[in-house]
C-alpha positions in Angstrom: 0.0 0.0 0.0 1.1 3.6 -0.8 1.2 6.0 1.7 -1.4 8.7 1.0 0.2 11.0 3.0 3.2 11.4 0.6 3.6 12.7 -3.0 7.2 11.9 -4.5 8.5 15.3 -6.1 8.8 16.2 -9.7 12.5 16.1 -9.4 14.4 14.9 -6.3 16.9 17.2 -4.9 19.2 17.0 -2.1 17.9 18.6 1.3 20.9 18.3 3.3 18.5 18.9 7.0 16.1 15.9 5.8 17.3 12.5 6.5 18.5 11.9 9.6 22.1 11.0 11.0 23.6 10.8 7.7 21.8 13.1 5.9 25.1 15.7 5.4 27.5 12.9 3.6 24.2 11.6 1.4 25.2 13.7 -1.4 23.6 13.4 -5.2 27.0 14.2 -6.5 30.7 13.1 -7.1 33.8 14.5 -6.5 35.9 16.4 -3.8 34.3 19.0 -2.2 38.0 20.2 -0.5 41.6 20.3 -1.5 43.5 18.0 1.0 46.1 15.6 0.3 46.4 12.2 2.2 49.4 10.9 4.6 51.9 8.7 3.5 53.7 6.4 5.9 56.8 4.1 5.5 55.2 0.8 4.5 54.4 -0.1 0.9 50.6 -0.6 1.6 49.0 2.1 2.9 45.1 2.0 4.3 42.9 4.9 4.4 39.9 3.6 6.5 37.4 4.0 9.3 36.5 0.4 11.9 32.9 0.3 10.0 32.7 -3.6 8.9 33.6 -2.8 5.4 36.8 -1.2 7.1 37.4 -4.1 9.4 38.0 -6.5 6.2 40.6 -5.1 5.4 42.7 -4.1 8.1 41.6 -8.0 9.8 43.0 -9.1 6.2 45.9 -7.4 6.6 46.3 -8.8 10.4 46.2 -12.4 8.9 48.2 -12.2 6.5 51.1 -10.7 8.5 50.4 -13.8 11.6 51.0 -15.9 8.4 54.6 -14.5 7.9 54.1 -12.2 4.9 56.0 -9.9 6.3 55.3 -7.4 3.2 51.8 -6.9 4.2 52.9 -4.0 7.0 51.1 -1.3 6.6 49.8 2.5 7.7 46.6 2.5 8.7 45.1 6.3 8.3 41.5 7.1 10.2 39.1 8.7 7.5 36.4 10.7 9.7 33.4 9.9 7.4 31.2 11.8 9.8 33.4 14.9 8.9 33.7 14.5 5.0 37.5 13.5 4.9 36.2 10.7 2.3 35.5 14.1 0.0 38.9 15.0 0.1 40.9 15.5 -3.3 43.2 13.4 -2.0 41.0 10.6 -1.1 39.2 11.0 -4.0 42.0 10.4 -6.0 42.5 7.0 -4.6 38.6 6.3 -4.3 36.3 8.2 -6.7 33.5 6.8 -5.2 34.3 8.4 -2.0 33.9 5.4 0.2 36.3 3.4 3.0 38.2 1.4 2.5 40.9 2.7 0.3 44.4 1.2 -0.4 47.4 2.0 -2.3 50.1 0.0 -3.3 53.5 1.6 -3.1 55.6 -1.3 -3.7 55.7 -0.9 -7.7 55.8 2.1 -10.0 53.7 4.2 -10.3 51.6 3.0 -6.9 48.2 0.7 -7.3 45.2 2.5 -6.3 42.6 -0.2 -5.0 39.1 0.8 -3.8 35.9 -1.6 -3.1 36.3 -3.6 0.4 36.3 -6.9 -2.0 38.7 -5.8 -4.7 41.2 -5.1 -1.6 40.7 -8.6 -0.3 41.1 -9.9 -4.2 43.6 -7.9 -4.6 46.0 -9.1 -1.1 45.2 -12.5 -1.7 46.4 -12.5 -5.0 49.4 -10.2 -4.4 50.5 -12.6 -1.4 49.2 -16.2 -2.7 47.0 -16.7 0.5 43.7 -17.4 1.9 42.1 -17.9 -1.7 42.0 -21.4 -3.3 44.3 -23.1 -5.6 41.7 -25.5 -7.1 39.4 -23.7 -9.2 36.3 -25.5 -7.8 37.4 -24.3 -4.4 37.9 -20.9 -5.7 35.2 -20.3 -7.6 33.1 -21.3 -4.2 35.3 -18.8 -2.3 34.9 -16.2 -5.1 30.8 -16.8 -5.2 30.8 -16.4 -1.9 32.6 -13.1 -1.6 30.8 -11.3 -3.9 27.7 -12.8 -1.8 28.4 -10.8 0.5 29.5 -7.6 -1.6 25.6 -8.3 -2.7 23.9 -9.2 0.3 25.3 -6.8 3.1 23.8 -3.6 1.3 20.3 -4.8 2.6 21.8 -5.3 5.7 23.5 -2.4 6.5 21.8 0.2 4.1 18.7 -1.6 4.7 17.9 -3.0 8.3 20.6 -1.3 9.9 19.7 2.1 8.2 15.9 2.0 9.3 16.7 0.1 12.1 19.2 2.2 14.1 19.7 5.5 11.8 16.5 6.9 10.1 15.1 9.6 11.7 11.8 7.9 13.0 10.5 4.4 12.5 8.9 3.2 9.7 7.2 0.3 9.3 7.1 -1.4 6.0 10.9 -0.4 5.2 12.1 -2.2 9.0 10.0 -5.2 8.7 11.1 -5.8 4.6 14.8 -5.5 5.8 14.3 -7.6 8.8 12.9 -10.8 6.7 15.7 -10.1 4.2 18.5 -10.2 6.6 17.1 -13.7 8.7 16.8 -14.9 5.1 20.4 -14.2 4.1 21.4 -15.9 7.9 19.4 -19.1 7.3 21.4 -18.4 3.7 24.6 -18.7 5.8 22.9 -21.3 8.4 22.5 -23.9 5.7 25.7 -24.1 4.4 27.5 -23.7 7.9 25.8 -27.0 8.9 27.9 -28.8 6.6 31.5 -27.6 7.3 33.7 -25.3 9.5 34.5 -22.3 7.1 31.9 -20.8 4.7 33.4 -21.7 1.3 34.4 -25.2 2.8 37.4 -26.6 5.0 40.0 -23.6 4.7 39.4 -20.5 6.1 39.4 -18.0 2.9 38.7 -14.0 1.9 35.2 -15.1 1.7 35.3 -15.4 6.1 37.3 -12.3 6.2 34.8 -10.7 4.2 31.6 -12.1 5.4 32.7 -11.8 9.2 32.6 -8.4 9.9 29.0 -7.9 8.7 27.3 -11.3 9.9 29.4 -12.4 12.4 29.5 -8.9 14.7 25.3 -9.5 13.8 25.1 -12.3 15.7 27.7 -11.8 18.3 25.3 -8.5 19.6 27.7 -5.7 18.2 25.7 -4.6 15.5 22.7 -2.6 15.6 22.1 -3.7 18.9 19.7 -5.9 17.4 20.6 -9.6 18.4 17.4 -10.3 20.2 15.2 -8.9 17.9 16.5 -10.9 14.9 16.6 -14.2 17.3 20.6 -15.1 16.3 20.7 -17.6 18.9 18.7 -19.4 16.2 21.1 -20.0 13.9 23.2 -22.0 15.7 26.0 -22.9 12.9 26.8 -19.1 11.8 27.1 -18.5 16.0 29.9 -21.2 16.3 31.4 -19.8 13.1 31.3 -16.3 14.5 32.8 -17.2 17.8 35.5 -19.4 15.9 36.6 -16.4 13.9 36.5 -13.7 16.7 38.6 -15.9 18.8 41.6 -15.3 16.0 44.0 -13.0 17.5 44.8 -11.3 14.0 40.7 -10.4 13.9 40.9 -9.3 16.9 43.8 -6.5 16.1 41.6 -6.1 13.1 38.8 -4.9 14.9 41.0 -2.0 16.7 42.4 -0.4 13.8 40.9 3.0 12.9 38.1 2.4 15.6 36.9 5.6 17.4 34.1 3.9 19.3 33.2 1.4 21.8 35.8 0.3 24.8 38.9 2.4 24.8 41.1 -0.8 25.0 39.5 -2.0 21.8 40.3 1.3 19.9 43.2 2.2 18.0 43.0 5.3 15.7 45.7 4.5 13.6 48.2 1.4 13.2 51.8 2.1 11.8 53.6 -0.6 13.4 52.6 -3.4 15.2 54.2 -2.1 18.5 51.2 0.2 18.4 48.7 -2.5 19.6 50.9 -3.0 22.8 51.8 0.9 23.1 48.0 1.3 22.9 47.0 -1.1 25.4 49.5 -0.2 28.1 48.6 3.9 27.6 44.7 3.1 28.0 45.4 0.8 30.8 47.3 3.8 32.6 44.8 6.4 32.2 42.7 4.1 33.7 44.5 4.1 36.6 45.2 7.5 37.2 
């Protein structure tokens, strides 16, 4: 049913003070809207990235594949304020011209590798470092079709549930309760193919988990949306042991402090240039605490 009460415009045009939380950033056009150039640390791979589960892919990629010994997979980790615009930057833009985290570029050839997209960065590592992506083409085409699941399926989660869930300005029915049937479907999705082994694209534990992870897996361990209860997670019982499998890893755990600004102080840390900085961080927080 149509709601009576409203008449779509002629033309839609952007009303910056209708819209809610993210109203200001919900721009109809492209392109910087300031002159600002990015940081550039001393590692080959540098990150440019906010802790938002698109971000966490990445840097929890970057995590693993450093615990695995590819010791060329260091990297600076820059914080992009997205509440402040810094994803409109010319610099930024130049890396990303879609204006979204994460962004990555590749210093380590000439001239540098821009790559933007949360899933083209994961591609992108696995194949630059041979790991956590299938030999065998069966086994990588089922890790590839289930990465760009998720590339697919997470929009309706977090543009749709988690957007008129948590962010629209005042509830609305028929957009919360299409979203919500949507995202149980796309867990019982995930449910189904848990049941029958340990990692989502099979034995191995691939891009496809590191991709997937920060989306679902935060779902159903309560952090996201505050919504555990209401979707009934405890439900699905296989993506909940896969979850808590996962966040157990200590390289997803450093991957879920990098570039966070929110939550518990000791699970923040704004930016990562060495991996010294996890300890540093820990032992600073844990000293304010005191005093």
């Amino acid at each position: 049913m149509t709601n009576p009460t409203y008449t779509p415009p002629r033309v839609w045009t952007w009303d910056a003070e209708n819209g809610g939380q993210f109203a200001s950033i919900n721009r109809p056009v492209a392109g910087p809207t300031h002159e600002a150039a990015l940081p550039v640390g001393r590692h080959p791979l540098q990150l440019y990235s906010l802790a938002t589960p698109n971000g966490v892919k990445v840097t929890v990629m970057l995590e693993e594949l450093l615990a695995a010994g590819h010791t060329g997979a260091e990297y600076d980790a820059w914080r992009i304020d997205i509440n402040k615009g810094d994803q409109f930057s010319s610099g930024f833009v130049g890396v990303n011209p879609n204006s979204k985290i994460p962004a990555l570029m590749d210093h380590s050839a000439g001239p540098p590798t821009r790559v933007f997209e949360s899933g083209a960065i994961l591609l992108y590592l696995a194949e630059k470092f041979g790991a956590f992506l299938p030999l065998d083409p069966a086994a990588r085409a089922e890790c590839l079709s289930w990465l760009f699941w998720q590339m697919g399926s997470a929009p309706y989660l977090g543009g749709g549930f988690g957007h008129f869930y948590k962010y629209a300005p005042e509830p609305m029915q028929y957009p919360i309760n299409r979203y919500t049937m949507e995202t149980k479907r796309q867990l019982d999705v995930m449910n189904r193919a848990l049941a029958e082994r340990r990692f989502i694209a099979g034995d191995d534990y691939t891009i496809a988990d590191i991709a997937i992870w920060p989306w679902y897996g935060n779902l159903v361990l309560g952090r996201l949306y505050g919504a555990a209860e209401f979707l009934d997670v405890a439900s699905y019982t296989h993506v909940v042991r896969w979850a808590e499998e996962i966040g157990a890893r200590d390289p997803v755990r450093r991957g879920r402090m990098v570039n966070r600004t929110f939550g518990e102080p000791h699970e923040q840390l704004h930016e990562r240039h060495d991996a010294s900085d996890f300890e540093t961080s820990t032992q600073d927080k844990i000293a304010a605490a005191a005093d």
